[in-house]
C-alpha positions as CSV (number, residue, x, y, z in Angstrom):
1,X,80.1,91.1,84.6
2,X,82.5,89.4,86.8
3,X,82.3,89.8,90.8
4,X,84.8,92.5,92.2
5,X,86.7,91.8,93.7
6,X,86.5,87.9,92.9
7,X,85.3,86.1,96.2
8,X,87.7,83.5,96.5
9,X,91.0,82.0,95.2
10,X,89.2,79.5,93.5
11,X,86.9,82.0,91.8
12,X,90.3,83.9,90.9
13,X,91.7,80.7,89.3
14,X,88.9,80.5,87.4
15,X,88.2,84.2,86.1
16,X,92.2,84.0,84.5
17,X,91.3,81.1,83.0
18,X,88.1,82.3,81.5
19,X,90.3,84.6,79.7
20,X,92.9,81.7,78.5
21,X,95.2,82.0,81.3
22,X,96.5,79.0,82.9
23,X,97.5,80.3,86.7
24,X,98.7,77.7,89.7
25,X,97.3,78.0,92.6
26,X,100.1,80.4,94.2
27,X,99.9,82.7,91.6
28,X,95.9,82.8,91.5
29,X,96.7,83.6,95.6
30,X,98.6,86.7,95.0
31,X,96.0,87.8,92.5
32,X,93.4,87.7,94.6
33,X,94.8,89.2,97.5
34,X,95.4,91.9,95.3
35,X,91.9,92.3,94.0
36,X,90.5,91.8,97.2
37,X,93.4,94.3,99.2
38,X,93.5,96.8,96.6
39,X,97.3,96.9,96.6
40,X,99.5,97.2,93.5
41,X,100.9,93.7,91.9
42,X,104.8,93.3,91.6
43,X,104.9,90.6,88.8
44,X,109.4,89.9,87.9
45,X,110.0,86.5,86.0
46,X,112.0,85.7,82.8
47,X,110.6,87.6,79.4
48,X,108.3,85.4,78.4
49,X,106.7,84.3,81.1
50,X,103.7,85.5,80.7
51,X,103.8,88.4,83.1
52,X,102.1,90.8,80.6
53,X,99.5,88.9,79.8
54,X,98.0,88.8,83.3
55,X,97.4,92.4,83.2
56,X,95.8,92.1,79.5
57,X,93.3,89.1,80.8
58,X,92.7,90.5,83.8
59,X,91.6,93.8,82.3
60,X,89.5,92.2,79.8
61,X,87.8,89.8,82.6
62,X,87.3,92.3,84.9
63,X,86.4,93.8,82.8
64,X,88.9,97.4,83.3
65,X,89.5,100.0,80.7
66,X,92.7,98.8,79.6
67,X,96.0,101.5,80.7
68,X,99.0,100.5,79.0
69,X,102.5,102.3,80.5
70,X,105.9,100.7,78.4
71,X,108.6,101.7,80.4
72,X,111.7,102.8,78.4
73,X,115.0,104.5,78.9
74,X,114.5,108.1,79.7
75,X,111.1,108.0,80.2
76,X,109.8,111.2,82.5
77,X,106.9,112.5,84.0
78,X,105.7,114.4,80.8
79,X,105.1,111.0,79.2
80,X,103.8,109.1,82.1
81,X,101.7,111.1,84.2
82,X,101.1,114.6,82.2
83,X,102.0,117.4,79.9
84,X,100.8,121.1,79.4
85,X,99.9,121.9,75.9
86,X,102.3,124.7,75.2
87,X,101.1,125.1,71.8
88,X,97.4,125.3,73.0
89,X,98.4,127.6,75.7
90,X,100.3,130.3,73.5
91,X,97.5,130.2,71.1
92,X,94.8,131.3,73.7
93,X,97.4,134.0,74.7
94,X,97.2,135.1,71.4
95,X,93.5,134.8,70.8
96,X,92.9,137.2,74.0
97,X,95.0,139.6,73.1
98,X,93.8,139.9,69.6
99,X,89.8,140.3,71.1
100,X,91.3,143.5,73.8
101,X,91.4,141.1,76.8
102,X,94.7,143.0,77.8
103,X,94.9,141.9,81.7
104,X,97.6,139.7,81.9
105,X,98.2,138.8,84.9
106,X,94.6,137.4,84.3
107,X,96.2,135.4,81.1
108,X,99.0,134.1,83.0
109,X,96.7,132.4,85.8
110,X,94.4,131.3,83.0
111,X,97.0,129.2,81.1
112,X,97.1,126.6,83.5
113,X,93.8,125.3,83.4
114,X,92.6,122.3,83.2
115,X,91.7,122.1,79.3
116,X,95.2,122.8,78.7
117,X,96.5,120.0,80.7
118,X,97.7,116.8,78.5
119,X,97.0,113.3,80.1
120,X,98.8,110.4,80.1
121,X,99.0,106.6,81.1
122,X,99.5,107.5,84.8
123,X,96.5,109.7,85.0
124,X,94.8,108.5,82.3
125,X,94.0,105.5,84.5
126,X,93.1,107.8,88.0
127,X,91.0,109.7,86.1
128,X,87.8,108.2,84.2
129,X,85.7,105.0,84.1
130,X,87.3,102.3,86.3
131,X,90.7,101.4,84.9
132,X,93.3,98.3,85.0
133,X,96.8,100.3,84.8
134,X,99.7,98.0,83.4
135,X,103.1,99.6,84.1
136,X,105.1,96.8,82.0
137,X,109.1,96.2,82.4
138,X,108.9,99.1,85.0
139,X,113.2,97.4,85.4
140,X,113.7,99.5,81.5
141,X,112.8,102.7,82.9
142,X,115.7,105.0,84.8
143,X,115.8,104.4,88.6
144,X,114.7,108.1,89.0
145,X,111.5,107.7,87.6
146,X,110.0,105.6,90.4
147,X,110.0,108.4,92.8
148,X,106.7,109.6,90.0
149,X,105.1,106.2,91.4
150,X,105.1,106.4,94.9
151,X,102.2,108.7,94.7
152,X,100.3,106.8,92.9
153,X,101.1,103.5,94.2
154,X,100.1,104.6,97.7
155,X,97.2,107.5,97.4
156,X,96.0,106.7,93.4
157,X,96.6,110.5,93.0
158,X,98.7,112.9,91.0
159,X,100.0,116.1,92.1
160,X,99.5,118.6,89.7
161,X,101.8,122.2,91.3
162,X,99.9,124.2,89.1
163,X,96.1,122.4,90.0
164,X,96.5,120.4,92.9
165,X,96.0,116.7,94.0
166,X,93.9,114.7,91.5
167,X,92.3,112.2,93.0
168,X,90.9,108.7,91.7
169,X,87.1,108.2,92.1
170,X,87.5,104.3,92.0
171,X,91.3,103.7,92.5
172,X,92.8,101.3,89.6
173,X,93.9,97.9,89.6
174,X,97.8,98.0,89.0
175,X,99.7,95.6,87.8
176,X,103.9,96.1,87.2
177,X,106.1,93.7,85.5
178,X,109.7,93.2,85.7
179,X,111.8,91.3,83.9
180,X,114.8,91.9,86.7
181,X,117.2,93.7,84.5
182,X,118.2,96.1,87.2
183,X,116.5,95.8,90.5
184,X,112.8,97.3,91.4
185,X,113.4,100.1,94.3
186,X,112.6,99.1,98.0
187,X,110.0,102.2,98.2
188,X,108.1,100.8,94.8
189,X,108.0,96.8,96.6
190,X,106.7,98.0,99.8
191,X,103.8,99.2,98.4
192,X,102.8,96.0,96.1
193,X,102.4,92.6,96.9
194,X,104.6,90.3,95.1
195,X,105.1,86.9,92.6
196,X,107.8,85.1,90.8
197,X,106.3,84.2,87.7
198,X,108.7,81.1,86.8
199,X,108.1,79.0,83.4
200,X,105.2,76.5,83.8
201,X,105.4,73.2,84.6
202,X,105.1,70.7,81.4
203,X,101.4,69.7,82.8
204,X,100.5,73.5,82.9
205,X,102.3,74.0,80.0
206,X,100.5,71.4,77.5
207,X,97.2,73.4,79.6
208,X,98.3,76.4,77.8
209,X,99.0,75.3,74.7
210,X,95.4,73.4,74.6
211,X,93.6,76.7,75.6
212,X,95.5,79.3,73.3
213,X,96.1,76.5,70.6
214,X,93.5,74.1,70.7
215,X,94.1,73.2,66.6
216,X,97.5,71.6,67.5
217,X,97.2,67.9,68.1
218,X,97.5,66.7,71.8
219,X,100.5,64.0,70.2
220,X,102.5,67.1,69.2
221,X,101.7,69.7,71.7
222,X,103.5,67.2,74.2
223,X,106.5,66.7,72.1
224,X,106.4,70.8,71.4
225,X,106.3,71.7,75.1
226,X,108.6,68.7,76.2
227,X,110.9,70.3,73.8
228,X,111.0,73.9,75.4
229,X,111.1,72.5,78.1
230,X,114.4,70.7,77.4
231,X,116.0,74.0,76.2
232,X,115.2,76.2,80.0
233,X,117.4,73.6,81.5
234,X,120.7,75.3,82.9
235,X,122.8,78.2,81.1
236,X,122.7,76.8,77.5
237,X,121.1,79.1,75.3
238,X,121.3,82.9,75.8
239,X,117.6,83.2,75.2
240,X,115.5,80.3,75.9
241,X,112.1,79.9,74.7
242,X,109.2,81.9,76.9
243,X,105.4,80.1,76.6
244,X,104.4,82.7,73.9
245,X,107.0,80.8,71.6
246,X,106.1,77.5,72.2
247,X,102.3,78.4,71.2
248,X,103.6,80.2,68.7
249,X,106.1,77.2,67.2
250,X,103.1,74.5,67.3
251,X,100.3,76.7,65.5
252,X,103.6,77.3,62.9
253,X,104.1,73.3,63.0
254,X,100.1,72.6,62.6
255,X,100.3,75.1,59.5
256,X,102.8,72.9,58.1
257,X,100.6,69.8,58.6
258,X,102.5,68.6,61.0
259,X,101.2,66.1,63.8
260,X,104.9,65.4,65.5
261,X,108.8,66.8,65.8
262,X,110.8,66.0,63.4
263,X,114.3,67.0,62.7
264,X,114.1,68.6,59.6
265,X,111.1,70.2,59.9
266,X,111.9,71.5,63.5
267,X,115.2,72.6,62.3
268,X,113.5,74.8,59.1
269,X,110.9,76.8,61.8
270,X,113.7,77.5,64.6
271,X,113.1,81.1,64.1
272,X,109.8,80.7,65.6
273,X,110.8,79.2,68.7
274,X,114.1,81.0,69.3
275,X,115.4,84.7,68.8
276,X,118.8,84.8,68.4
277,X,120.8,83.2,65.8
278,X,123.9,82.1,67.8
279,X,121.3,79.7,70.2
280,X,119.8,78.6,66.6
281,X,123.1,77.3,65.6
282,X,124.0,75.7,68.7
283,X,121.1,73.7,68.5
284,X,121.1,72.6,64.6
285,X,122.5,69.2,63.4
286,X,122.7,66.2,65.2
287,X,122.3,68.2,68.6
288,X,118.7,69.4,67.2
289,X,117.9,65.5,66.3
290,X,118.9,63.9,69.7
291,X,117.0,66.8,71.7
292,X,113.8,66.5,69.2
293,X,114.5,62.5,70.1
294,X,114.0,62.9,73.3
295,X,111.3,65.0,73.4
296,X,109.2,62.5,71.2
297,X,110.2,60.0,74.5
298,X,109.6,62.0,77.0
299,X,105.6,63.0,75.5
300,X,104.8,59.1,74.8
């Protein structure tokens, strides 16, 4: 079992990487002050990033039951921190009045135990064995939905009005992502500590791709990774390729039997690499050949 909280930066570094993730030194930083502060992390970057999968390795290398919050439009406190069981409730009311138990004032008070009380991500990860709660793309949900967090951003507690202040034993590691589609809320950044996660570096990069891909030849995991690379530069494509792509567009190439770029191969697995069809047909033709050209120069 790994050391909690990890004793060093170095030690940090190294537990990511154990589970496949390739961190730089600044990110490894924030991490472990974290880990070591007990404070929430405030991950933003770009989708695809790689944001996510901190929270995922870190769980696993922790190792933390797992807590998973999406975020979503419209999301409220009834599916992110807890629900009564109306259905269970009624039925009890109906059960004691069938056996005579007529009191029911006594009925009333009863229904809001704790047996009727539905849990979810929120307090599924306060209450429990020692959780790792992921509240990912936290920028989909509506701005009025971070005043549920505060609570349990500063106190790891829920208040229940009709049971009180539940309380975490061993307070959860929390880690937020956002991908900056609207801006997080002062009261939610105060309470974290906070990273950019920008795209790797093509030497951290190829790192990756030879720890989640180590079947793809080092010849063409340059070329693949000096060709994302090529397409982040500027405001060219509407969606360019995130790290998860580029693994996924050299195991694709590798399938093929492939052991570099080429043009018309490249151009026949675009769909792997990029998601929208109007940046897939800016980059077809000649453009494709001269950027898959200098890729193959640029990894030599």
């Amino acid at each position: 079992m790994a050391e909690f909280p990890p004793r060093d930066i170095a030690a940090t570094q190294a537990l990511l990487e154990a589970g496949g993730y390739v961190a730089d030194r600044a990110l490894a930083t924030t991490v472990h002050l974290a880990l070591a502060m007990g404070r929430p992390l405030l991950l933003e970057g770009e989708p695809g990033t790689g944001k996510t999968e901190i929270g995922k390795v870190l769980a696993a290398q922790l190792p933390r039951r797992l807590v998973r919050l999406q975020c979503h439009d419209g999301m409220d406190l009834a599916s992110a921190a807890y629900e009564w069981n109306h259905a269970r409730q009624l039925m009890a009311i109906r059960l004691a009045e069938a056996a005579g138990e007529g009191d029911r004032a006594a009925l009333e008070n009863g229904l809001y135990d704790r047996r009727f009380l539905e849990p979810r991500p929120l307090l599924q990860a306060i209450e429990g064995s020692p959780a790792l709660l992921l509240i990912d793309e936290l920028d989909r949900a509506d701005e009025p939905f971070e005043a549920f967090l505060l609570e349990v951003l500063a106190d790891f507690q829920i208040t229940v009005p009709e049971l009180g202040t539940i309380r975490a034993e061993t307070p959860p590691v929390v880690v937020i992502t956002s991908n900056r589609t609207r801006e997080v809320h002062d009261a939610i950044r105060r309470r974290c500590l906070y990273h950019w996660v920008d795209y790797p570096d093509a030497a951290r990069e190829r790192a990756i791709l030879a720890s989640r891909a180590p079947e793809v030849p080092a010849g063409l995991s340059a070329q693949v990774v000096a060709f994302a690379q090529g397409l982040r530069g500027g405001d060219a494509f509407f969606k360019p390729p995130g790290v998860a792509e580029t693994v996924d567009w050299a195991r694709a190439l590798t399938a093929l039997d492939r052991r570099e770029l080429e043009p018309e191969t490249a151009e026949a697995t675009l769909g792997v690499l990029l998601k929208y069809q109007d940046d897939i047909a800016r980059l077809r033709g000649a453009e494709l050949a001269r950027r898959v050209e200098e890729a193959r120069e640029a990894a030599s």
